[in-house]
C-alpha positions as CSV (number, residue, x, y, z in Angstrom):
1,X,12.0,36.4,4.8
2,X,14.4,35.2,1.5
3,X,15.7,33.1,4.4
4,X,13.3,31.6,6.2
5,X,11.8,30.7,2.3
6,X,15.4,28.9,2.0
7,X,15.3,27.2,5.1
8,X,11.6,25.9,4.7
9,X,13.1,24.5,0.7
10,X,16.2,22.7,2.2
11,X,15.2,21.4,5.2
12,X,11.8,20.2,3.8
13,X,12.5,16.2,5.2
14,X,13.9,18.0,9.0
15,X,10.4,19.7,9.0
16,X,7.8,16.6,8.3
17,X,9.4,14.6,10.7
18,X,9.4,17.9,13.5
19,X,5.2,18.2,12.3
20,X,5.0,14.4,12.4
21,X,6.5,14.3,15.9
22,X,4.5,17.5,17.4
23,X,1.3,15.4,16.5
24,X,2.1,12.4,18.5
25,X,2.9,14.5,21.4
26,X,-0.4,16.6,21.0
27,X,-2.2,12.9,21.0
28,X,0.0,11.8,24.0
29,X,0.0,14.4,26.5
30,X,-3.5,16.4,24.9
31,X,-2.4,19.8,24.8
32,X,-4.5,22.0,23.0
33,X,-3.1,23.3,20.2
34,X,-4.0,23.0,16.4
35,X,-1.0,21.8,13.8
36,X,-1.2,21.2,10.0
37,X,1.2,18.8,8.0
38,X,-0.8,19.6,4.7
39,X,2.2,22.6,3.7
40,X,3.6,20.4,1.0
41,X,1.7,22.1,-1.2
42,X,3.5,25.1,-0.5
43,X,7.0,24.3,-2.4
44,X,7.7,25.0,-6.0
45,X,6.8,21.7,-8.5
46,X,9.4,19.4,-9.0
47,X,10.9,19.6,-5.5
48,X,12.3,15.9,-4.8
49,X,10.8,15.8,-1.4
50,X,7.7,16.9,-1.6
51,X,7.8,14.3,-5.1
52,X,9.2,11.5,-2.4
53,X,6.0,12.0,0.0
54,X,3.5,11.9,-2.8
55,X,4.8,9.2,-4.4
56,X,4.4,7.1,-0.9
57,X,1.2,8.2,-0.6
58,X,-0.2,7.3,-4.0
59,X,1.5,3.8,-3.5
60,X,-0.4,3.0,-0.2
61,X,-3.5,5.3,-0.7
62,X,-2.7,7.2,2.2
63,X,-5.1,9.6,3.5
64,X,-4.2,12.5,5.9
65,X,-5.3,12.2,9.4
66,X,-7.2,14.6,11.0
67,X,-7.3,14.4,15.1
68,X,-9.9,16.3,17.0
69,X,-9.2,16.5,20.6
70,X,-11.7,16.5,23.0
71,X,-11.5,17.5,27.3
72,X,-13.7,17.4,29.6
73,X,-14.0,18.0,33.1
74,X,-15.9,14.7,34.0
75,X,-15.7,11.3,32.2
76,X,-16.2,11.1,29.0
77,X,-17.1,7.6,29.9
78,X,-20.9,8.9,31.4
79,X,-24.0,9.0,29.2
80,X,-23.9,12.1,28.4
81,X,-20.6,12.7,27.1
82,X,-20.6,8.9,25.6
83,X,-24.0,10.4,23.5
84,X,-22.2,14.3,22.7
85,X,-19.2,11.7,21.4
86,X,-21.1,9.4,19.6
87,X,-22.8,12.6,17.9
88,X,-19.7,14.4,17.0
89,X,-18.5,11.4,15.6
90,X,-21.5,10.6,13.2
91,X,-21.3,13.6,11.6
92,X,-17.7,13.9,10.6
93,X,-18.6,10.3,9.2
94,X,-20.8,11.7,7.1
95,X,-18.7,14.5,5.5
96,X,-17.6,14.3,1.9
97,X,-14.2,13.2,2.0
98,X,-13.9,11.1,5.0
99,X,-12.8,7.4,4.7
100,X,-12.6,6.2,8.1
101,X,-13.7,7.7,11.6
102,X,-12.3,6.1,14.9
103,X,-12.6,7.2,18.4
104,X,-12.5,5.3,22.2
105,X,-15.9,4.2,20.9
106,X,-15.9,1.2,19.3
107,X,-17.6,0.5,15.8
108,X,-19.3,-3.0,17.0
109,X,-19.6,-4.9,20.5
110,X,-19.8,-8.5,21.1
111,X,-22.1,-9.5,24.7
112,X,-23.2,-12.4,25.4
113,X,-22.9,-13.6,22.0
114,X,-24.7,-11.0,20.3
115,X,-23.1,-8.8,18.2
116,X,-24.1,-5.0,18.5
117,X,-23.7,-2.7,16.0
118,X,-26.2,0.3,16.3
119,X,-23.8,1.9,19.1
120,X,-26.4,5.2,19.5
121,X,-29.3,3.0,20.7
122,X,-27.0,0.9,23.0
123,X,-25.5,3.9,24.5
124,X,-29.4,5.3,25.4
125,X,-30.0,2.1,26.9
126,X,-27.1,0.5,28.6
127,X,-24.3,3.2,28.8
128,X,-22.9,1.3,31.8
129,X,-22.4,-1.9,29.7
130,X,-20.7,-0.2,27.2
131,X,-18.4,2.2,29.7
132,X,-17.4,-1.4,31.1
133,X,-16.8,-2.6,27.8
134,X,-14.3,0.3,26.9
135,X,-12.7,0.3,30.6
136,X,-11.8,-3.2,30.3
137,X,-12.1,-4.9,27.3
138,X,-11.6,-2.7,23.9
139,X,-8.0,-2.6,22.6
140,X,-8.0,1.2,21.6
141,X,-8.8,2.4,24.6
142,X,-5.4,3.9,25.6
143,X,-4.9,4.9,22.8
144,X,-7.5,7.1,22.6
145,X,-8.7,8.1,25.9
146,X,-5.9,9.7,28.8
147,X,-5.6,7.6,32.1
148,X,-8.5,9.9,33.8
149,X,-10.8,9.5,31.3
150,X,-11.7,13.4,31.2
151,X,-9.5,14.1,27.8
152,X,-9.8,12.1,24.6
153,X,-9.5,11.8,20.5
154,X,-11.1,11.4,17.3
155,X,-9.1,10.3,14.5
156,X,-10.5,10.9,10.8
157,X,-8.5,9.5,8.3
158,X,-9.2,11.4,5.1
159,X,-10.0,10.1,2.0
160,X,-6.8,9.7,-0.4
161,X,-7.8,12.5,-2.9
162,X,-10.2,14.3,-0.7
163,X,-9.7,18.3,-0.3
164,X,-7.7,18.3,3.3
165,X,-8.7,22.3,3.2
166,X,-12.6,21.7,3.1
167,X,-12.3,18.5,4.6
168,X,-11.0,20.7,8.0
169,X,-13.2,24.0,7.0
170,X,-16.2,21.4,7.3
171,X,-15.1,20.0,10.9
172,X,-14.3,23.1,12.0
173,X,-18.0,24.1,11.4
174,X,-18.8,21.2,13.7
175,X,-16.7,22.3,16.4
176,X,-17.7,25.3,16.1
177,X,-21.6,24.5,16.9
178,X,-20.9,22.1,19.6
179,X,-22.2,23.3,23.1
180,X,-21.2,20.3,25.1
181,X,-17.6,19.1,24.5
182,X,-14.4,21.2,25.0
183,X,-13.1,20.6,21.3
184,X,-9.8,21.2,19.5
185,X,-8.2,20.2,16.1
186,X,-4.6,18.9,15.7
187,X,-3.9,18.0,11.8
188,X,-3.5,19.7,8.5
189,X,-4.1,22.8,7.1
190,X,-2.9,24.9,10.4
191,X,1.0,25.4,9.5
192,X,-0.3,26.7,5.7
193,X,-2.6,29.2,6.9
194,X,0.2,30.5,8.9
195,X,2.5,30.7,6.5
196,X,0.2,32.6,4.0
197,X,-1.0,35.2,6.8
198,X,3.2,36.2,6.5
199,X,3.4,39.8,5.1
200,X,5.8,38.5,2.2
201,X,3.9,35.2,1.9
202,X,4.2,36.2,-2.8
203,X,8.3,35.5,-1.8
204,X,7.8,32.4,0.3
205,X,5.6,30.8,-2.1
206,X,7.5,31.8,-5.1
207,X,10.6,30.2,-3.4
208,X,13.3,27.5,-5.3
């Protein structure tokens, strides 16, 4: 264990970039598996790196980013799904701690010269106008949705000093209660919790 502690100390740089990197492939290819980057927490004060990465995020106001997965095996693209999406959505919104919320659904529309902002409302009434909208004219839309249209992401970018922990205990309570989407995390908190489940986790976190 004394050397897995070292390793985790020295190679602290090696193993944000590795975390970084897993979560761009979970977002790419939508495998279902749940990853935490919020372990910097975990070395002793005063350790340059972890000093490094705060320091960059104080400068920019940098918020951690918390995906939430979502598969399906029909479109997400039909009513129903487009209103359980919508839903989820809204209510990570409204969570203490959460700065922005962004999915393959767009904020605002523009249609023949209106602007539409009340996306719940639109989706009850003209779900076909707004599935067009997202097949062929929002910019996100790969980004965000796979080529089949049955898997797709949220992405809620955190507040900079918000609580990542409660932030993801809170989401987790939503996933937990939602009947109609196949949900997932893919974010923070995931790699600590392992780490502290260790039998000899008092060694680890005592580590220089």
């Amino acid at each position: 264990m004394g050397r897995i502690a070292g390793f985790i100390y020295d190679k602290a740089r090696l193993i944000i970039v590795l975390v970084a990197i897993l979560n761009i492939v979970a977002l790419a290819s939508f495998f279902r598996f749940e990853l935490d980057t919020d372990f910097l927490n975990l070395f002793t004060a005063g350790n340059p790196k972890t000093e490094e990465y705060n320091r960059l995020n104080e400068k920019y106001q940098i918020g951690e980013a918390i995906s939430v997965l979502i598969e399906q095996d029909d479109s997400l693209l039909n009513q129903e799904n487009l209103q359980a999406v919508y839903r989820l959505q809204e209510e990570i919104k409204e969570l203490d701690g959460i700065h922005e919320v962004k999915s393959f659904i767009p904020s605002e529309i523009s249609l023949g010269g209106h602007t539409i902002t009340d996306m719940g409302d639109f989706i009850d009434r003209h779900s076909d106008l707004l599935r067009d909208f997202i097949e062929d004219e929002y910019f996100l839309t790969d980004q965000f949705l796979s080529y089949d249209r049955s898997k797709g992401a949220i992405i809620a970018t955190l507040e900079f000093d918000a609580a990542a922990g409660n932030v993801v205990e809170s989401i987790e309570g939503i996933i937990q209660n939602e009947e109609r989407l196949t949900l997932s995390l893919a974010g923070d908190e995931i790699i600590k919790d392992t780490l502290l489940e260790l039998p000899d986790k008092d060694n680890l976190l005592s580590c220089r």
